[in-house]
C-alpha positions in Angstrom: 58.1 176.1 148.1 57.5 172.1 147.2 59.5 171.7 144.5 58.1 170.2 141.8 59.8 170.5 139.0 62.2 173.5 136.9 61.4 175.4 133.4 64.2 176.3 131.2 62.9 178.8 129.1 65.8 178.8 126.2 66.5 181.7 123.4 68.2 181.2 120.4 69.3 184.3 118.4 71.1 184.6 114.4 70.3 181.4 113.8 70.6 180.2 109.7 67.0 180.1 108.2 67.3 177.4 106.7 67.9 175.8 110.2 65.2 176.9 111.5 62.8 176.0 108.5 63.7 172.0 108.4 61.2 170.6 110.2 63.0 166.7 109.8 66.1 168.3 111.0 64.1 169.8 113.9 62.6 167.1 114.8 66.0 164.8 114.9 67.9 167.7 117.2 65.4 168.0 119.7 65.5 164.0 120.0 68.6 163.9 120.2 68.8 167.0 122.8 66.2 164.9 125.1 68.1 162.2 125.0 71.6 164.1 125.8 69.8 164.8 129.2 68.8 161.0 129.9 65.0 162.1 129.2 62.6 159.1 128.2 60.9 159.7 124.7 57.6 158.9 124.6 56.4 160.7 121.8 57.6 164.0 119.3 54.9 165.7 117.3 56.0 168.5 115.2 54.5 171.3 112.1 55.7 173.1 109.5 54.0 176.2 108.7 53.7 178.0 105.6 55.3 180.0 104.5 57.8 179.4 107.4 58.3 178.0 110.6 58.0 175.0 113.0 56.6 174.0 116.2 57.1 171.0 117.8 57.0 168.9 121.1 58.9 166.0 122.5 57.1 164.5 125.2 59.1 162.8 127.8 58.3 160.6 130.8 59.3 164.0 132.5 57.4 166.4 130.9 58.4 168.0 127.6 60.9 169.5 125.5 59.0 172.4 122.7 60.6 174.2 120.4 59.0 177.3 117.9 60.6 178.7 115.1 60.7 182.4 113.5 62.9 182.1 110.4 62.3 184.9 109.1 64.1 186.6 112.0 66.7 184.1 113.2 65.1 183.2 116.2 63.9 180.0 118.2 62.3 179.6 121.4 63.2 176.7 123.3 61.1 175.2 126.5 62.1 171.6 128.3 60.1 171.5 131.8 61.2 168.6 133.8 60.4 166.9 137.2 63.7 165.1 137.1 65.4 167.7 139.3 69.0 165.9 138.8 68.4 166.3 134.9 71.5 167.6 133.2 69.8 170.3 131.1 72.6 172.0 130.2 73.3 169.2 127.9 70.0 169.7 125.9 71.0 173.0 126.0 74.5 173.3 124.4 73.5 171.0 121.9 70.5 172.9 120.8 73.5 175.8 120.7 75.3 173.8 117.8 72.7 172.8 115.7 70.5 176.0 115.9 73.9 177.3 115.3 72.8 180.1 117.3 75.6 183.1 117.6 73.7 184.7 120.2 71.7 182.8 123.0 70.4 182.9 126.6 68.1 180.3 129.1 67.1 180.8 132.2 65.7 178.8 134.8 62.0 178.8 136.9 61.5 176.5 139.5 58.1 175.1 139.7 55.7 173.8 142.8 53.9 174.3 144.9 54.1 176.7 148.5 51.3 177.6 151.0 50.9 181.2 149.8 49.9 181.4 146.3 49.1 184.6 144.2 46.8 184.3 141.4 47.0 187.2 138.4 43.6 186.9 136.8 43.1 188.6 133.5 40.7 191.9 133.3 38.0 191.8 132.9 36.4 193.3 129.4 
């Protein structure tokens, strides 16, 4: 495989609604987490649902950083994709563990590229 980049796909459990509800908040710890990994901010756009929730994106020179809130059960899902193999993501990542102030949390890793066999899942057809 041509490497081209790696996913970390990040799970934050029992995390305090009102956390996970505060879209400014949000918005600052995710910043803050890109830059903890020596990402270049280009641009962060994030919404607050109603009743509850948020969604937001941090784009970066080397992809992006998204985050999606549940609230209402305790739970965010975390994705930073990056081409910048020597990124310390593990940095974004146990910072997003303090202020999520997640009790219970997991990531794990997908390399991404390219390779000269590729399998294609296509969707059924109705």
């Amino acid at each position: 495989m041509n490497e081209l980049g790696i996913h970390i796909l990040m799970e934050f459990n029992e995390c305090p609604f009102d956390v996970l509800d505060n879209l400014e908040e949000l918005e600052q710890s995710l910043n803050e987490a890109a830059r903890a990994a020596d990402a270049t901010i280009i641009k962060s756009i994030f919404h607050q649902f109603s009743p509850q929730g948020v969604t937001g994106v941090v784009v970066v020179a080397e992809s992006h950083l998204a985050i999606h809130t549940w609230p209402e059960y305790n739970y965010a899902a975390v994705d930073f994709f990056t081409c910048n193999l020597s990124m310390d993501y593990m940095k974004t990542y146990n910072l997003l563990v303090q202020h999520l102030k997640s009790t219970k949390h997991s990531y794990q890793t997908i390399k991404r590229g390219t390779s000269t066999k590729q399998i294609m899942h296509e969707l059924p057809k109705s």
